[in-house]
N, C-alpha and C positions, 0 to 999 in steps of 0.2 A: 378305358381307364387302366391303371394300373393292376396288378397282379394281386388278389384279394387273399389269395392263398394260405393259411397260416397250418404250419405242422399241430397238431391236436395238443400236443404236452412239451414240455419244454426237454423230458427224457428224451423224446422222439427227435429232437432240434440236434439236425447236421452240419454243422459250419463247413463251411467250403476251406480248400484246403488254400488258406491262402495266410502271408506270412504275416506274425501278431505282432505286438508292439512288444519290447522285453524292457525292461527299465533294469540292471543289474541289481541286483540287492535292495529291491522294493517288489518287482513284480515279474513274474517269468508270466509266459506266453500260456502256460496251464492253466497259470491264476487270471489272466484276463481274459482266457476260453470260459472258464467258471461265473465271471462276470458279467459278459456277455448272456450268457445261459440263463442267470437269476434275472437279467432286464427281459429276456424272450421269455419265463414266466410269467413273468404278471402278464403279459399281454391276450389280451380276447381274440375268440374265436372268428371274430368280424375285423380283425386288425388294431381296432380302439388300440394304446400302446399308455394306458394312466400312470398313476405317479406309484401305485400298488394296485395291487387289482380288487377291484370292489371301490377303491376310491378316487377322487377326482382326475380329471385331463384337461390337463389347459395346452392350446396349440402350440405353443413353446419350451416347454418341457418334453412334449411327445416329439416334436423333430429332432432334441437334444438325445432321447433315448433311440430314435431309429438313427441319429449318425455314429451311433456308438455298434448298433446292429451291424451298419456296414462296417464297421471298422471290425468288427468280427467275424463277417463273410456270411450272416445271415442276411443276406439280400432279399429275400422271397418275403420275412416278417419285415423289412426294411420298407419295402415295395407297399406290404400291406397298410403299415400305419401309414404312410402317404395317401394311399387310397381312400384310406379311412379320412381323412380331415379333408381331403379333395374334393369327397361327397357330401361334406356340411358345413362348404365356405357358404357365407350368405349372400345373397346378392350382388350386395356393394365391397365386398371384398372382404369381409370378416369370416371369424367365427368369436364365438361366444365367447366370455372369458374362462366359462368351467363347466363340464360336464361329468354327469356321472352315470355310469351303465349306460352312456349312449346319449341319456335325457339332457337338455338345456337343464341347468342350474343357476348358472349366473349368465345373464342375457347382453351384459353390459361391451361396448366396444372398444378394445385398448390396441392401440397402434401396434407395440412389438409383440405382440399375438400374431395378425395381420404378417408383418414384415419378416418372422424367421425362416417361415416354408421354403425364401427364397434359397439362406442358408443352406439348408439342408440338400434341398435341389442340387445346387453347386456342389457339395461337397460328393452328395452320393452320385455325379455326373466323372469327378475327379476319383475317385474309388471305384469306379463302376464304369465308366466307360459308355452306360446304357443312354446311348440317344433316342431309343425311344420313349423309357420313363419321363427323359428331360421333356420331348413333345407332348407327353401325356397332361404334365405338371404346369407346363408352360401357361396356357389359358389364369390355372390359379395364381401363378407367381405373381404375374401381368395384374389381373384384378387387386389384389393385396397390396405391391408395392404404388399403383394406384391410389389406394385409398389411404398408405401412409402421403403420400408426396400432396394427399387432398389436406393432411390434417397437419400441414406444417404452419406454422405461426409466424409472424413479421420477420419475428429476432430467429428466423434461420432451425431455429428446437420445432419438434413436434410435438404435438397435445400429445398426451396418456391416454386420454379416452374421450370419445363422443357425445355428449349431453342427451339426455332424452327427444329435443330437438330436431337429433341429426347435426349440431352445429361441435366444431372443436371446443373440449375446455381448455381453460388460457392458460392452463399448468404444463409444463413437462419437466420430465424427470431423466436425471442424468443416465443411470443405468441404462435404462431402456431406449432413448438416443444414443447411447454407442452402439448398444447391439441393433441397432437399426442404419449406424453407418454401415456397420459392416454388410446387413441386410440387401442395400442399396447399390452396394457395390457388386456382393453377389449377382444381385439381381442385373444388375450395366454388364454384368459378364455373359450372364444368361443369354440377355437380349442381344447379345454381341454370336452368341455360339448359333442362335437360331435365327440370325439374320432379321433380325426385328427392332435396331436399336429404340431407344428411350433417353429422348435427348433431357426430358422432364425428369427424370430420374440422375441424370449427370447434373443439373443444374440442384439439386436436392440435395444430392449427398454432400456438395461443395459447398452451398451453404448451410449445413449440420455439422460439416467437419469445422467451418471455422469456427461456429457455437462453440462447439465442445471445446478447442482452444483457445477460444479468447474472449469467454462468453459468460462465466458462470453462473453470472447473474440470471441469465435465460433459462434455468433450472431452477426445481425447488431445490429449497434446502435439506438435503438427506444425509447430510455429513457424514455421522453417527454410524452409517451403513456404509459397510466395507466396498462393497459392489459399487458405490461412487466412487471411490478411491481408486482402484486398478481396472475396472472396465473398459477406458476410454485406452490405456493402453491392450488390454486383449483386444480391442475391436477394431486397431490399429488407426484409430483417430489423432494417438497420440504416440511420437515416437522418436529416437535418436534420445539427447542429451534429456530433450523435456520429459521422456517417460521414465530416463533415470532419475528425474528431479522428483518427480510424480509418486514415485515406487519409493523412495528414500522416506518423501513426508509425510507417509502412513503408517512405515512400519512400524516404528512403537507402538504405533497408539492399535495395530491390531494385530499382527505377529506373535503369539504366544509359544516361544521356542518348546518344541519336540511334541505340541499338541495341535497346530492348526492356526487356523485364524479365525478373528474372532467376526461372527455374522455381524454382531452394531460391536458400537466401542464402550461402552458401558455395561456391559454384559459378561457376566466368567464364562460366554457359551462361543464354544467353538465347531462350525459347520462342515462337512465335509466338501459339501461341493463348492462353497468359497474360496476353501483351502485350494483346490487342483483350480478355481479359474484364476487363482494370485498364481499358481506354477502355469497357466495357460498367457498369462500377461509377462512375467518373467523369460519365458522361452521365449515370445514375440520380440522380447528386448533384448533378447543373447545372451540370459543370465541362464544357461541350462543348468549347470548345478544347482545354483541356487531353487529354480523348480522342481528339480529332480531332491533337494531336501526338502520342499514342503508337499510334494504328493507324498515322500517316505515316511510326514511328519502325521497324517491324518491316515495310516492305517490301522493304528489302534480302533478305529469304526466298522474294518471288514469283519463280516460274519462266514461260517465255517464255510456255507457255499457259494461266497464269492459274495453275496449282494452287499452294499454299506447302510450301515444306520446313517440317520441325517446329521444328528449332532450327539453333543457331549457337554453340560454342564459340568466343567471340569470343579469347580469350587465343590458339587456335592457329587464326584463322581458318577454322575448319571445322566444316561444315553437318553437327549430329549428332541425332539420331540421321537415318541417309541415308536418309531416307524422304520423302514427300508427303503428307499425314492430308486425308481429308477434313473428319476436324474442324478440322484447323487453319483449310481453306481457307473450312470453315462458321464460325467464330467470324471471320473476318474479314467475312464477307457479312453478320452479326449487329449487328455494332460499327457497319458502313457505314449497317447499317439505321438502328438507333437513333439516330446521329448526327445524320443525312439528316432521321428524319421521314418518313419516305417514305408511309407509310398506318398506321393502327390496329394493327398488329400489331410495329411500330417503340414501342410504349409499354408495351407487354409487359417490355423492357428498361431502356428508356429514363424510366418515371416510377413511382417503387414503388406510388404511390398507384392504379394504373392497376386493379387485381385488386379495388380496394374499390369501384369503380362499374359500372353496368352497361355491359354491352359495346353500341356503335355498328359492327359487323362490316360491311365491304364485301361488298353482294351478288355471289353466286358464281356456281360452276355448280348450286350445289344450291339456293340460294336464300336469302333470310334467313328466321329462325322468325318 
């Protein structure tokens, strides 16, 4: 398995010297060494990578804060949170939906839990070069993307989660089938790099992508939440003229010029890591400024050592909910990537078309195949 390894304190935490994402006048390369540093804090001595430390881990956040590691050149804590979820997939391809100190807390099984490991994999393959992590991971990838492509529904969507049963429920939900096309495609890449294709998996994502396009009926109704609005274009389900169409017929309604955007649309509350996934969907669309003003737009949330509060009830001025996520602070490292360019694994986000060619990976420690 993977490299279990973690540096004891986050003082102790060496980033490799390799080159950061700068965004000009929002964030130098200091400030996203700093950032990186506060997500390698919270992290356990066993690699667990939770949302703070001491509080919950759900397998989709924790792959969202280690591609932010490698985006920082902590590889070794990168390696470990992988490890760490690698060793408590379940069976049939999950994990739980939330743990805390290690323990099961919520038992229940939700598909893009299951489906991001893939992501992650990919991208830390594309940053890293490491073919052998990718053999490590492989077995899990395989299992997961599995038991998405089990829990897909007539109309092409995949359930959200598993009934007590073991049977799909007949809901799914739009966020989470985008980030699972993207999953899927990762995954079609994966099994391409390891000589293992997955033909069940190309027939999955092709009927999820045309869900998402032409389908919206096959989703619940989540309107009100921003993350249905612009995900389908971060996940590059949706793209060209239609995700300019896409990105137009939200902004009012959750755009709140110079503070972010807003988590639902009825709400004075503006989230950080909404904010960097609307500049993660913008950049996919070739709107780099435009991105590059809404990560500028939600740093009113960074703290003095780099980590991000979650939100901001801007109506009463107060930072809600009172927390520091390391996701937050990893979807900000993401956005600065994509923007930047920084290396191959900046196009993972940043060009939807990136999943349909073959990958050019930066040699690593493990080497190129």
């Amino acid at each position: 398995m993977p490299d279990r390894t973690v540096p004891p304190t986050a003082p102790d935490l060496v980033l490799r010297d390799v080159p950061l994402p700068v965004v000009p006048g929002v964030l130098s390369a200091d400030q996203l060494r700093a950032t990186v540093t506060a997500i390698a804090a919270e992290q356990s001595a066993d690699g667990a990578l939770p949302w703070f430390r001491g509080g919950q881990l759900d397998a989709w956040d924790s792959v969202e804060a280690a591609m932010a590691l490698d985006v920082g050149g902590a590889h070794d804590r990168a390696r470990a949170a992988y490890a760490w979820l690698a060793d408590r997939q379940r069976p049939d391809g999950s994990w739980a939906a939330e743990y805390r100190d290690g323990a099961v807390t919520a038992p229940a099984v939700e598909s893009n839990h299951a489906g991001y490991l893939a992501v992650g994999v990919w991208h830390s393959w594309l940053r890293t070069g490491d073919a052998h992590l990718v053999d490590q991971l492989w077995p899990a990838v395989r299992r997961a993307l599995d038991l998405v492509t089990a829990m897909q529904l007539p109309t092409g969507a995949v359930s959200w989660a598993l009934r007590p049963d073991g049977t799909p429920d007949g809901t799914a939900l739009l966020t989470g089938n985008a980030s699972l096309y993207q999953a899927l495609r990762a995954g079609i890449a994966l099994a391409d790099l390891v000589g293992e294709p997955q033909p069940d998996w190309d027939l999955a994502a092709t009927d999820l992508g045309r869900a998402l396009r032409e389908d919206p009926g096959a989703f619940a109704d989540r309107s009100r939440w921003s993350m249905d609005w612009y995900y389908p274009v971060l996940a590059g389900a949706v793209t060209g003229a239609a995700a300019d169409d896409r990105l137009a017929a939200g902004w009012d309604t959750f755009v709140v010029p110079g503070l972010g955007v807003r988590c639902v649309a009825d709400r004075p509350w503006v989230t950080g890591a909404e904010t960097c996934e609307l500049a993660l969907a913008l950049t996919a669309a070739g709107r780099v400024d435009d991105a590059t003003e809404q990560l500028a737009s939600m740093q009113h949330l960074r703290a003095d050592d780099g980590a991000y509060w979650t939100g901001l009830v801007y109506a009463d001025d107060a930072r809600w909910p009172v927390e520091r996520t390391t996701w937050t602070a990893a979807a900000v490292v993401l956005a600065a990537d994509a923007i930047a360019g920084t290396g191959p694994a900046a196009a993972l986000f940043a060009d939807p078309t990136a999943l349909d060619r073959p990958a050019a990976p930066v040699t690593g420690p493990g080497g190129g195949r």
